[in-house]
C-alpha positions as CSV (number, residue, x, y, z in Angstrom):
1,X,88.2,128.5,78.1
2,X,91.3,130.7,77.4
3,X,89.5,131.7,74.2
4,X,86.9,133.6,76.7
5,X,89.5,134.4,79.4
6,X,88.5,137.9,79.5
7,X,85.1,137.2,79.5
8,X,85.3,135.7,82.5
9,X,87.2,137.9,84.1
10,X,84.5,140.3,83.7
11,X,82.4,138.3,86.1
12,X,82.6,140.0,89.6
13,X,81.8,136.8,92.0
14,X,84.4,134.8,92.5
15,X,82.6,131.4,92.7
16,X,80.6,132.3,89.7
17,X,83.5,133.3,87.9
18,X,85.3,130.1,88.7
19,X,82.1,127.7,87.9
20,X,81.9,129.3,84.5
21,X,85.6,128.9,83.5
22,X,85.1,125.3,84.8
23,X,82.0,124.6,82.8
24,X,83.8,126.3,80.0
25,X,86.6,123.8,80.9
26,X,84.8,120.7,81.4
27,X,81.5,120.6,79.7
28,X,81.0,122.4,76.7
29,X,82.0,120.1,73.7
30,X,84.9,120.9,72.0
31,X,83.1,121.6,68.9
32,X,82.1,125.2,70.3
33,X,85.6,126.5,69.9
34,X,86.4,126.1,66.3
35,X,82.6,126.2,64.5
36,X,81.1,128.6,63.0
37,X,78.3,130.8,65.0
38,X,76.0,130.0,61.4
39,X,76.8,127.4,59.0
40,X,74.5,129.1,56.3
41,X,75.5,132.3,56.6
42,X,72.2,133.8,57.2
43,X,72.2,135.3,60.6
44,X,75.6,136.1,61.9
45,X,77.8,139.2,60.3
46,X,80.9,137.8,58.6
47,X,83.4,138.1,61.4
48,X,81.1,135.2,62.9
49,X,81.5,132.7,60.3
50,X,84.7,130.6,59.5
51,X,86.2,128.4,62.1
52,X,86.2,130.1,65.5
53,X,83.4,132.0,64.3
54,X,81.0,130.8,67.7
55,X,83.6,131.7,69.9
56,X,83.8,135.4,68.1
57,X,80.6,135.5,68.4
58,X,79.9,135.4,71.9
59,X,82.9,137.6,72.1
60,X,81.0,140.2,70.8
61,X,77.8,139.6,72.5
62,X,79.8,140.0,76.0
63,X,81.1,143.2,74.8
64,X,77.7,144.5,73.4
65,X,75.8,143.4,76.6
66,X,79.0,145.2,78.3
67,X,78.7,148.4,77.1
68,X,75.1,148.2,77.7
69,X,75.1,147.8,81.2
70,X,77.3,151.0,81.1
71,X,74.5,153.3,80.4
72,X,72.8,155.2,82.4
73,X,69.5,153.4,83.1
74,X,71.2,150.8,83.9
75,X,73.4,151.9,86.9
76,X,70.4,150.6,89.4
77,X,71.0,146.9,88.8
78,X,72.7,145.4,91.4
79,X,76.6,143.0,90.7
80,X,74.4,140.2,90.8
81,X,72.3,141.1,87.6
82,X,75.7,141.9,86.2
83,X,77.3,139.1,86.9
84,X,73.5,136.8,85.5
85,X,73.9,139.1,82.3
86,X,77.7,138.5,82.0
87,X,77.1,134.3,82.8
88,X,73.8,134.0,80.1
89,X,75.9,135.8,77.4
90,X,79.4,133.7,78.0
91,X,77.0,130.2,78.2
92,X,74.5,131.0,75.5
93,X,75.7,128.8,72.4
94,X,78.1,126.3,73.9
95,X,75.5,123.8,72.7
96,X,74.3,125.2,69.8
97,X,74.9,122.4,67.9
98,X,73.3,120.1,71.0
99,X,75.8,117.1,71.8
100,X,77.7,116.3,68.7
101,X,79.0,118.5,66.1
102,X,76.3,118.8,63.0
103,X,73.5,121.4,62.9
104,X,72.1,123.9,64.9
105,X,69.7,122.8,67.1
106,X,66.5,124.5,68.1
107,X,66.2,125.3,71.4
108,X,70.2,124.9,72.1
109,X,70.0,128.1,74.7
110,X,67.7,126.2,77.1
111,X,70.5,122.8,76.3
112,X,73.1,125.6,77.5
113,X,71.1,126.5,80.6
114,X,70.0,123.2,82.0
115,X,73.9,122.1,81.3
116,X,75.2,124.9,83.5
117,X,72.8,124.5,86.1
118,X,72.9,120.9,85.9
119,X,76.9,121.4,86.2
């Protein structure tokens, strides 16, 4: 979880902030923190690839959806949106591969969702 401390921290609710650093913690296999976020090369930017590539990755998603929350039209949405945006972003790819370490795996956002819900 350290690798996405500050992403975390970005989270405004404090329980939802502390379930995600668990679920960081305690359910995402360990293979999400050294992998590359594309084995191929095809359709992630170079700083994604190479080991810790995921992790950069969803780095730069969480600052992208950041900064987009920043603009103006979207200064309506309330903390909790914020904090949904923030959460989806951060939990995204932590099963990209699925359960074991291999290949990517189809519908691996919906793996990631049903985990942290499930969690």
């Amino acid at each position: 979880m350290s690798d996405l401390l500050a992403e975390v921290r970005l989270i405004k609710d404090e329980r939802l902030k502390y379930w995600v650093a668990r679920y960081l913690d305690i359910c995402v296999p360990s293979y999400f923190f050294t992998v590359p976020a594309s084995s191929s090369g095809k359709y992630h930017p170079q700083y994604a690839l190479g080991v810790g590539g995921l992790v950069r990755h969803t780095k730069a998603v969480v600052q992208i959806a950041e900064e987009l929350l920043h603009l103006e039209q979207y200064q309506d949405l309330n903390i909790t949106y914020h904090d949904e945006i923030i959460t989806a972003c951060i939990i995204h790819d932590t099963f990209k591969q699925g359960f074991t370490e291999g290949h990517t795996v189809f519908d691996h956002p919906n793996i990631a969702s049903d985990m942290f819900s499930e969690f």
